[in-house]
N, C-alpha and C positions, 0 to 999 in steps of 0.2 A: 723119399721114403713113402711106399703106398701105404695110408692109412684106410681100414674096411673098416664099416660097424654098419652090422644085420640086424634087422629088427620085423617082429610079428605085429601085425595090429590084429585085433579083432572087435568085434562089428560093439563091445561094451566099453571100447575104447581102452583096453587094456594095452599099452606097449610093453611087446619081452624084447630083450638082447640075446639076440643069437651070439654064438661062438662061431660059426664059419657060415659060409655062405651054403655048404652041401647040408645042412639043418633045415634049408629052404626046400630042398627039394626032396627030401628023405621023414622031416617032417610036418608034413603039411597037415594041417585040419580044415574043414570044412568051417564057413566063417571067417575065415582069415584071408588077411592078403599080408604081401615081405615087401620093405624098403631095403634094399641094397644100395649103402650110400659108398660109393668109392672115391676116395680123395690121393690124387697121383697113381695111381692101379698099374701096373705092369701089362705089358700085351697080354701076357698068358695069362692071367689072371681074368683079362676077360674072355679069354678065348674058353676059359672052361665053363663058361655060361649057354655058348652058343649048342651042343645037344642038349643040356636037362629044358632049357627055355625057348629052343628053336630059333635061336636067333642068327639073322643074315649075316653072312662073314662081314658086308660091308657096314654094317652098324657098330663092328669091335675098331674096322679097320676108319672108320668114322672120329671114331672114342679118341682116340688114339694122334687125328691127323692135328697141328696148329691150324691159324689163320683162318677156318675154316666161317664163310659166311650162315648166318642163319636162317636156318632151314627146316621143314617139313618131309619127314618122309613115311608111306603106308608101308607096310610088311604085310605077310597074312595072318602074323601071330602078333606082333605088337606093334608101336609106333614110337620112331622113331624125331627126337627132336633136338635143335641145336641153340641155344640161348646163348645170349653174350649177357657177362656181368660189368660194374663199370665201379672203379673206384678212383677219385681226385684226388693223388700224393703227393705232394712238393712242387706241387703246379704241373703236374703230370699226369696224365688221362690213361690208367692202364685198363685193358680191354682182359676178360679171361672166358671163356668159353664155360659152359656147364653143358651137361650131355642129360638126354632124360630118356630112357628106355620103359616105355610105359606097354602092359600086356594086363589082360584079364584078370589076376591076382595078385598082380607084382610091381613094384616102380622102383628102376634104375637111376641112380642119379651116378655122376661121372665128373669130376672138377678136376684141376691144379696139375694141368698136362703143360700151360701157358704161363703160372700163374707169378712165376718167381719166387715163391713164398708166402704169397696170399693165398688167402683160404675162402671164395667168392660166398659160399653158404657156410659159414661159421658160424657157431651160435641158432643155425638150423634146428636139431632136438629139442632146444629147448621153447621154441616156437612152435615146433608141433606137438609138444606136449601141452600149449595153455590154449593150441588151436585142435586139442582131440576130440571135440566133439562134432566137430568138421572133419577133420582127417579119418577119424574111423569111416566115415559112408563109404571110402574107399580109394582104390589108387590114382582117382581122375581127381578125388577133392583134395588129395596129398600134394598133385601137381600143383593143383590152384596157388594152394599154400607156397608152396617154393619159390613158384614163378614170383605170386605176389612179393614175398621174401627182394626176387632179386630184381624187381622193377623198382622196389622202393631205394634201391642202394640206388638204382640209376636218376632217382630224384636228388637226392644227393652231391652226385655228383654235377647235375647240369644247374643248382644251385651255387655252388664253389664255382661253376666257371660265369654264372648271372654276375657273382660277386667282384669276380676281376674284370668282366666286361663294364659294369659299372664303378668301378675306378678308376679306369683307362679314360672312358668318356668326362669323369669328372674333372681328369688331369688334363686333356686336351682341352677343356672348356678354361678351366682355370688357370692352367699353367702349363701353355704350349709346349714350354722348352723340355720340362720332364715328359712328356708324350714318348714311348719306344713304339716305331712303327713295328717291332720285329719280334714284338710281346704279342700285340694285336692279331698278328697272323699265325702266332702258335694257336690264340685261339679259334682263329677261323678253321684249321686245319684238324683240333679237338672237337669241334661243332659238327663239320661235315663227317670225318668218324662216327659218331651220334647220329647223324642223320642217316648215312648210311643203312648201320647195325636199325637203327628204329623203321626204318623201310620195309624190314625184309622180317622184323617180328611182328609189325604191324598184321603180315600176309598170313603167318603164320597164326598167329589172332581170329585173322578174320576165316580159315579153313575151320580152324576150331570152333567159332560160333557157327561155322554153316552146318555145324554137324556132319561134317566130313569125316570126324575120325573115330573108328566103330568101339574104341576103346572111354573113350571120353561121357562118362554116362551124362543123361541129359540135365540132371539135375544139379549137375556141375557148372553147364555151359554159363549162368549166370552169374557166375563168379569170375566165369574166362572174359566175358564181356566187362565187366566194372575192368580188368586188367587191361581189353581195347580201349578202355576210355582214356584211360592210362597215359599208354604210350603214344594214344592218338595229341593230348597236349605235351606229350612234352615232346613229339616230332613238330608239332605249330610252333612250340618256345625254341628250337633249335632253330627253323627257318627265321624268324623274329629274331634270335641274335644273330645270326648269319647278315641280313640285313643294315642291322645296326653296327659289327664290324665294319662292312662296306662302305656305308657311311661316315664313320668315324674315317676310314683311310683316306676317301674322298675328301674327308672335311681338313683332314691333317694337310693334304695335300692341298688345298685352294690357300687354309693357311699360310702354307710356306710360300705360294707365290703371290698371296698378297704381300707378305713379307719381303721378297726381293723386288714388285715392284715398286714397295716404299723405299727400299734401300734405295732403286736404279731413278725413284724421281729425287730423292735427297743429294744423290752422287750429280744425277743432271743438273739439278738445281745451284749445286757448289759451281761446277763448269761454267755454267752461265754466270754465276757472277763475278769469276775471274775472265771470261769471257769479254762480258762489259767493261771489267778495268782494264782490261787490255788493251780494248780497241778504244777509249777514253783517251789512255796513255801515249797511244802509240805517236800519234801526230807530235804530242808534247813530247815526247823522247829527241825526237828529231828535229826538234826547234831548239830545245835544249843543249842539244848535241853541235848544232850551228852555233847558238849563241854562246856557248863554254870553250869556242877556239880563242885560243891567244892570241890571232892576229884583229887586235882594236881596230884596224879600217875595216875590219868585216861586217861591226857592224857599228861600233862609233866610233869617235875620236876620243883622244884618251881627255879634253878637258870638258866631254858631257855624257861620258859615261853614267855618273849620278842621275840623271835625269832617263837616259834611254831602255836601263834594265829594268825600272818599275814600270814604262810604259811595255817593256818585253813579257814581263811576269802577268800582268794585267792583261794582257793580249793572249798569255795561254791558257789564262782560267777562261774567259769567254769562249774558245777556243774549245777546252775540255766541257764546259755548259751545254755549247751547241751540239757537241759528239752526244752528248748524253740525252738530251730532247730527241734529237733525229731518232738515235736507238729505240727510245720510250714510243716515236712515232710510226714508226717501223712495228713494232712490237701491237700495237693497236691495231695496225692496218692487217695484219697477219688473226689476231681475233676476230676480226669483223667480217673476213675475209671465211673462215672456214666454223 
């Protein structure tokens, strides 16, 4: 449902509400400049802008598109601009465009085409009413305000994702097992988003301070700049957790294969010393295995039996000693060796 609300400034900082948008163009005074705030607006709604304000069919047809990246564009009558807003919900990074049609008397603003029910400059009016002695100088320090508005949200949000970045790392330091690599990487993919969108407002930033845009009074531009300082740290805090993601994944990752090669020396280490009693045994198996046949000529006669098993049993401990030296000698020469 398009929500409109029109308003007059003039230069004593008085705000009026208009009743429709043709108030702006039927009554105009000297002094004045109009905020047209339009929240969900209909094509035609702005299509009936484009004769009283001369505006480029592609700036409604702009209004209007999703997805669209952030951008700068000149007309001959106003200037055209594309912002993105940013809010952290449920662990979820939603993006919503804002539109700014700025011209000589007038500033357009344009939301909630993307927004699902959000309202990116909410609470707007009442912001420019405790910042009107700013906003009256006119429609470039109106923009200030707004921008300012929706760069502060975008601080916001890259705080809520600082916060889960730093409890992923806390859980990886402390307690491997709870670590989700597949949380990690929502955030890297919320980050470069942000990085993104902050790239291309960044430029948009910096035309504005070059005083490229003939609508932007100069007295403004100081204000546009405190806004590049802005987004210039929180594009450095974006590349900085980008980073420290990576790392963390990297580190999850050596994690886990230090982890298997403690498992895989534990499991070798078990081998080997079923290994040892194996080959200890084995000889003894097979003397054992002679000496337990029934036929007594095999290996005594039946009246010195008594005497000949404990010189047998005695013969195979020596027997399994010697196995177990040689191994241990073996095992020495193989260290020494490499």
């Amino acid at each position: 449902m398009s929500q409109s609300r029109f308003y007059s400034i003039n230069t004593k900082g008085k705000i009026t509400t208009l009743n429709t948008a043709s108030e702006v163009f039927t009554n105009h005074k000297n002094g004045e400049f109009y905020w047209l705030d339009y929240y969900k607006p209909t094509r035609e709604e702005l299509t009936t802008l484009i004769e009283p304000l001369d505006l480029h069919p592609l700036t409604v047809e702009d209004c209007t598109d999703e997805n669209l990246v952030p951008k700068i564009e000149e007309y001959p009558n106003n200037t055209f601009i594309i912002f993105n807003s940013y809010s952290y919900i449920e662990r979820e990074l939603w993006v919503d465009e804002v539109d700014f049609i700025i011209g000589k008397n007038y500033l357009i603003t344009v939301s909630g085409y993307n927004s699902n029910g959000r309202n990116p400059l909410i609470g707007i009016e009442k912001l420019v009413e405790r910042e009107i002695n700013q906003a009256k100088l006119g429609p470039s320090h109106l923009l200030q305000i707004i921008l300012d508005h929706v760069v502060d949200k975008m601080f916001v949000a890259i705080e809520s994702l600082e916060e889960e970045l730093d409890a992923a790392e806390e859980n990886l330091i402390n307690d491997p097992a709870t670590f989700v690599p597949s949380e990690t990487i929502r955030l890297r993919r919320h980050l470069l988003t942000l990085r993104k969108s902050l790239f291309h407002e960044r430029e948009i930033l910096v035309k504005i301070c070059r005083k490229d845009c003939p609508f932007i009074s100069d007295s403004a531009i100081y204000h546009f700049r405190d806004i590049y300082d802005h987004l210039s740290k929180f594009f450095e805090l974006t590349e900085t957790y980008r980073e420290i993601v990576s790392s963390l994944l990297e580190m999850n990752v050596s994690m886990m294969n230090n982890r298997l090669t403690k498992s895989a020396n534990q499991t070798n280490l078990s081998v080997r010393r079923l290994t040892l009693i194996s080959t200890i045994f084995m000889p003894l198996t097979l003397l054992a295995g002679i000496g337990g046949m029934s036929e007594w000529s095999m290996m005594t006669n039946p009246e010195n039996w008594r005497l000949s098993y404990p010189f047998f049993l005695l013969g195979m401990i020596i027997i399994g000693a010697l196995n177990y030296m040689f191994i241990k000698w073996l095992e020495r020469r193989d260290k020494a060796r490499y």
